[in-house]
C-alpha positions as CSV (number, residue, x, y, z in Angstrom):
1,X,67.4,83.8,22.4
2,X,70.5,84.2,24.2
3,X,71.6,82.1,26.8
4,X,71.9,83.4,30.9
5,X,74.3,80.7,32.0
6,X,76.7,78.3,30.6
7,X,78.0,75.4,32.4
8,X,77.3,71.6,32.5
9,X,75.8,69.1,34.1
10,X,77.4,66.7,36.4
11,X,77.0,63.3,38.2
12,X,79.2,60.6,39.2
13,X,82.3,60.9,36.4
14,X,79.7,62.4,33.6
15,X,79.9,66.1,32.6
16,X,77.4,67.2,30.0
17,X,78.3,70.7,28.0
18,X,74.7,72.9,28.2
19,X,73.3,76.5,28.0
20,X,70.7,77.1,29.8
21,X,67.7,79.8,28.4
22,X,65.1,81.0,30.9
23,X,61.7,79.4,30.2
24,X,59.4,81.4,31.1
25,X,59.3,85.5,30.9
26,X,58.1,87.6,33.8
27,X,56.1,90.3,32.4
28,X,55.7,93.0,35.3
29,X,54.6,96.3,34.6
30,X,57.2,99.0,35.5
31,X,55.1,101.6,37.3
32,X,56.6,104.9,38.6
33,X,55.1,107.4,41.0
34,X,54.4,110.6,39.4
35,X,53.1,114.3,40.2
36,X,49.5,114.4,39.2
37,X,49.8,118.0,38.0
38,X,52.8,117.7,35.6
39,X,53.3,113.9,35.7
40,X,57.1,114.5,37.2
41,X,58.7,111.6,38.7
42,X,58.8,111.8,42.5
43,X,61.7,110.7,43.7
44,X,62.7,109.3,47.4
45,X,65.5,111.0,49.4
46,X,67.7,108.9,51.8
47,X,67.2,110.7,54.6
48,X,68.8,110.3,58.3
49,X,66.1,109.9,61.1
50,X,67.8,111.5,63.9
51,X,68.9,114.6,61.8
52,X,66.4,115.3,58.9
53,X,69.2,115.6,56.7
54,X,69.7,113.9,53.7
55,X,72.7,111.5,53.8
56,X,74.9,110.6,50.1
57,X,75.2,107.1,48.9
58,X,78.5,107.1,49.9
59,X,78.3,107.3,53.3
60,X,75.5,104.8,53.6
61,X,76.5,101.7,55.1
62,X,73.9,98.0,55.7
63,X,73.1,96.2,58.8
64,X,70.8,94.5,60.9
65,X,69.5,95.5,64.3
66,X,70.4,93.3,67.4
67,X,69.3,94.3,70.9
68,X,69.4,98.0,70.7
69,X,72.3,98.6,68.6
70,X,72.9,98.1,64.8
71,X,75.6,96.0,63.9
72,X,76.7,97.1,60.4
73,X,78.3,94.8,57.6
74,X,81.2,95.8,55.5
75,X,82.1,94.9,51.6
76,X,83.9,92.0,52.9
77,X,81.4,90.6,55.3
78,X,78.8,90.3,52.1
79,X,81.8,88.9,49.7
80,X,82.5,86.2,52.5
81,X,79.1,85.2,52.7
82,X,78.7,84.8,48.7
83,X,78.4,81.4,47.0
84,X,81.8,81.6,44.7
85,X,80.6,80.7,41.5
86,X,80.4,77.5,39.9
87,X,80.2,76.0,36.2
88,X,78.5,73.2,37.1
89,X,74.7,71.9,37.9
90,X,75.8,68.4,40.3
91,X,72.8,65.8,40.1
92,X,73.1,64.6,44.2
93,X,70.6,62.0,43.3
94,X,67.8,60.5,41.0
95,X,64.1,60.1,42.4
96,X,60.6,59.0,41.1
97,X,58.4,61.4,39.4
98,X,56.0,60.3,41.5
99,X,57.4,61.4,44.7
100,X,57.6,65.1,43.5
101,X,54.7,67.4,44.9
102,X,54.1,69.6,41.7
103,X,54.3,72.2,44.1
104,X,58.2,72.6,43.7
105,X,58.1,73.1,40.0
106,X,58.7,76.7,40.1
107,X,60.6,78.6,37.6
108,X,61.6,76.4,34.5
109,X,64.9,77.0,32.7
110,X,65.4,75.1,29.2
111,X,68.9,73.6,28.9
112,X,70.3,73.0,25.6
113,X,73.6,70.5,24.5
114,X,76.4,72.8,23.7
115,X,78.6,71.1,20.4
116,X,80.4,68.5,21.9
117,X,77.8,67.5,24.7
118,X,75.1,66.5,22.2
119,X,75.3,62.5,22.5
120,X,75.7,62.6,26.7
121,X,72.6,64.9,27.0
122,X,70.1,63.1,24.3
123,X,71.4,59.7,26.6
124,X,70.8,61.5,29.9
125,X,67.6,62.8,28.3
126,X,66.2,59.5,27.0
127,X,67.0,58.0,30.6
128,X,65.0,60.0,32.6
129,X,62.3,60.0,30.4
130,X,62.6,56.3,30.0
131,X,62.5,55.2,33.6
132,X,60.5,58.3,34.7
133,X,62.7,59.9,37.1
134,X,64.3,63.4,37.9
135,X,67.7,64.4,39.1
136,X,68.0,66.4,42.2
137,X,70.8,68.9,41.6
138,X,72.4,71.7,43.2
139,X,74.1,74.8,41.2
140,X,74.9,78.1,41.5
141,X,73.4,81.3,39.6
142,X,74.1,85.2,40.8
143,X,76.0,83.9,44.1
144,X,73.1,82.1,45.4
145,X,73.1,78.5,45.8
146,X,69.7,76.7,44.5
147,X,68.2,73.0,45.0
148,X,66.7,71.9,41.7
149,X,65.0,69.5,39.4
150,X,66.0,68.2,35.7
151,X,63.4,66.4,34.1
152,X,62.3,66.3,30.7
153,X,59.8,68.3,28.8
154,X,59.0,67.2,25.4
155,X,62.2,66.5,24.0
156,X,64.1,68.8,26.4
157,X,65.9,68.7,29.5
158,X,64.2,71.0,31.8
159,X,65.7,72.5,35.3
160,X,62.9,73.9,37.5
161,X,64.6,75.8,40.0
C-alpha cells in the first residue's frame, strides 16, 4: 500500500517521522449517462444563459453572487485563500476518551513510524493507550486545514479526521 502523505507528528519539542495510509476505501460506483439507443456518453455543454452559445473553458471564470451582481475571483484570490502546506500533524492538546462523542470519528487514516521515528511513536503509542487518551491535532492535506484525533487502534496510531 502506498502512502498519501508523509510528514510527522508534533507536540511540545517531540517530532515523530510517520506515513500516513488511508484506512478505509470508498467504493463508489462510477455511473455515466448514456444514450439508451446506442449507449453513447451524453455529455454536458457549458453553455451561456443570456446567449445560448456555448462558451470554452478558457474563457470561464468563478464567482459568487452578491446583491445583483457576480463578483468573480481570479487565480490569485483562490491561491491567497489556500492553506500553504504543511509537513506536520501539531497535537494542540490531549483529552479523555471519554469525552469524545463517537460521532466525530469519521474517516480513519493509519499512520506508520517512518525508520528513524520508530522508538518516539511505539512511546507516544503506549501512552495514549496507557492512560486512555487522544491527541487533538491540527494538519494540513490538499490545502485544506483539518481538526483531528490520534488514538490507537490495536497496536496502531490512528488519525480520524
Amino acid at each position: 500500500m502506498r502512502s498519501i502523505w508523509n510528514g510527522s507528528i508534533s507536540f511540545g519539542l517531540v517530532s515523530i517521522p510517520i506515513k500516513m495510509y488511508s484506512a478505509s476505501e470508498d467504493r463508489k460506483l462510477d455511473l455515466d449517462m448514456l444514450d439508451v439507443h446506442d449507449n453513447a456518453r451524453i455529455r454536458y455543454k457549458r453553455v451561456n444563459e443570456e446567449t445560448g452559445k456555448e462558451v470554452a473553458w478558457k474563457d470561464i471564470v468563478k464567482g459568487f453572487k452578491k446583491g445583483d451582481s457576480y463578483i468573480v475571483l481570479d487565480k490569485e484570490d483562490f491561491e491567497k485563500a489556500n492553506m500553504k502546506k504543511s509537513k506536520t500533524i501539531d497535537i494542540e492538546e490531549f483529552v479523555e476518551e471519554s469525552e469524545i462523542s463517537d460521532l466525530l470519528y469519521k474517516s480513519p487514516y493509519f499512520l506508520e513510524p517512518q525508520k528513524e521515528g520508530g522508538k518516539s511513536y511505539n512511546l507516544l503509542r503506549d501512552a495514549l493507550k496507557k492512560t486512555k487518551k487522544l491527541g487533538v491535532a491540527t494538519f494540513v492535506m490538499r490545502q485544506k486545514e483539518h481538526l483531528s484525533l490520534i488514538g490507537v487502534y490495536k497496536n496502531a496510531l490512528v488519525l480520524h479526521v
